[in-house]
matplotlib code that plots the C-alpha trace (Angstrom):
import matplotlib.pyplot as plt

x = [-42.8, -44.5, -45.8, -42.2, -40.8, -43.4, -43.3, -40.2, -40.4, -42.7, -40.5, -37.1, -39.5, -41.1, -37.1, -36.5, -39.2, -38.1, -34.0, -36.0, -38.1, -35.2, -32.8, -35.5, -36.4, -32.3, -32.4, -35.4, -33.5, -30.5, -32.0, -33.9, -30.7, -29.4, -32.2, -31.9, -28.4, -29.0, -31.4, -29.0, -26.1, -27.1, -24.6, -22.4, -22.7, -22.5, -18.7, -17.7, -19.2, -17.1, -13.6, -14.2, -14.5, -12.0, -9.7, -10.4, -9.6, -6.4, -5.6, -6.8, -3.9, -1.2, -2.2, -1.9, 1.4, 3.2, 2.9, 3.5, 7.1, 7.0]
y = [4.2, 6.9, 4.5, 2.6, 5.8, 6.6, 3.8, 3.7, 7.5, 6.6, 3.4, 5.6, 8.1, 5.1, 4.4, 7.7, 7.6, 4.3, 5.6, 8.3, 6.4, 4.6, 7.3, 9.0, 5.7, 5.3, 8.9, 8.1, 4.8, 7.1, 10.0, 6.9, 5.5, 8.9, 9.6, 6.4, 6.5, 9.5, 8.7, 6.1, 8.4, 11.7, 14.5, 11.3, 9.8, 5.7, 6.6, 8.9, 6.2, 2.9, 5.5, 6.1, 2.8, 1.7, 4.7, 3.6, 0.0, 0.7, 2.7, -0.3, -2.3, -0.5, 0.1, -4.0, -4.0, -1.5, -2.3, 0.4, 0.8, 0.8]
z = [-41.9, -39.9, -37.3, -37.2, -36.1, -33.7, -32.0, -31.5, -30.4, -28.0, -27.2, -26.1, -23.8, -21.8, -21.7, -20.7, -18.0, -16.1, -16.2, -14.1, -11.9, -11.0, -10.1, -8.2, -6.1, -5.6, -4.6, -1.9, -0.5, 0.1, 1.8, 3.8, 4.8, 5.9, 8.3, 9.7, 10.5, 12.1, 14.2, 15.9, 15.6, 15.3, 14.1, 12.5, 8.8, 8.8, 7.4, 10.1, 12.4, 11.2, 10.9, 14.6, 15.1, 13.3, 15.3, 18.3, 17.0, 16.0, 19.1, 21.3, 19.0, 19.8, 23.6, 23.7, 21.8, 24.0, 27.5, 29.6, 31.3, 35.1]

ax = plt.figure().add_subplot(projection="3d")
ax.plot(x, y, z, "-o")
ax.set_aspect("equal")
plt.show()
């Protein structure tokens, strides 16, 4: 009984230590995604980016439907 319980003590902290591992590496890919979208836009997060984007878009959209009166 006192090694069943051990092991599975030790069992849950290997558990434990991989939930960790994993936030920390998901953690790492977001900060690496961060710096890389600011090095091609700086001072603008990838969502800021596509809402200007889409902005200028929509703006383009309704300059085609409304033609200018002479």
């Amino acid at each position: 009984n006192k090694w069943m319980s051990a092991i599975k003590r030790t069992r849950k902290s290997k558990q434990k230590t991989s939930q960790r591992l994993f936030e920390g590496s998901k953690r790492r890919c977001l900060q690496a995604s961060k710096k890389s979208n600011s090095k091609t836009n700086p001072g603008k997060s990838a969502l800021q980016r596509d809402n200007s984007n889409k902005i200028a878009e929509q703006t383009q959209a309704i300059n085609v439907s409304q033609p200018e009166e002479p």
